[in-house]
N, C-alpha and C positions, 0 to 999 in steps of 0.2 A: 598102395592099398589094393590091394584085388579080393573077391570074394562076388557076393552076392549082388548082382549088378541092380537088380529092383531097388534096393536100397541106397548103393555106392553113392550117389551126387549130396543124401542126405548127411552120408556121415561123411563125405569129404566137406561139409558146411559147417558142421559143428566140429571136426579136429581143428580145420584153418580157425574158426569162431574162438577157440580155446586155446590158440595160439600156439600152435603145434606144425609142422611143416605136413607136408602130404604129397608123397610120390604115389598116383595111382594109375594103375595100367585102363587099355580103352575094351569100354566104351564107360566113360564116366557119366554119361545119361542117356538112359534110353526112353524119357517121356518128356512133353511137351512142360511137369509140371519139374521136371527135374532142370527140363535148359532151363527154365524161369528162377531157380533157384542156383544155380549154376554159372547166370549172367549175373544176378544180385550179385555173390562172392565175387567172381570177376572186377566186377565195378567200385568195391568195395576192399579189395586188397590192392588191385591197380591203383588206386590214389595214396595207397601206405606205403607203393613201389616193392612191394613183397611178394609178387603173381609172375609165376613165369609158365607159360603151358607150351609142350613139346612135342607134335604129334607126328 
């Protein structure tokens, strides 16, 4: 996923959220409210064992 990075962390939340894969290029956050939604996903697909981040 690459594009609009103001937005990026939000829709990589709701593609993974809808059960979708997501390869997105960096910087997948660039605000303090985006890591906060960014660690949520993290936390939340790592216990489905489905998270892998590659940087």
């Amino acid at each position: 996923m690459a594009g609009n990075n103001q937005k990026k962390t939000e829709y990589i939340f709701n593609t993974v959220d809808a059960g979708m894969n997501v390869l997105a290029d960096k910087p997948m956050v660039v605000n303090s409210d985006g890591f906060e939604l960014l660690k949520k996903l993290l936390q939340k697909q790592t216990r489905k064992r489905y998270c892998y981040m590659i940087s």
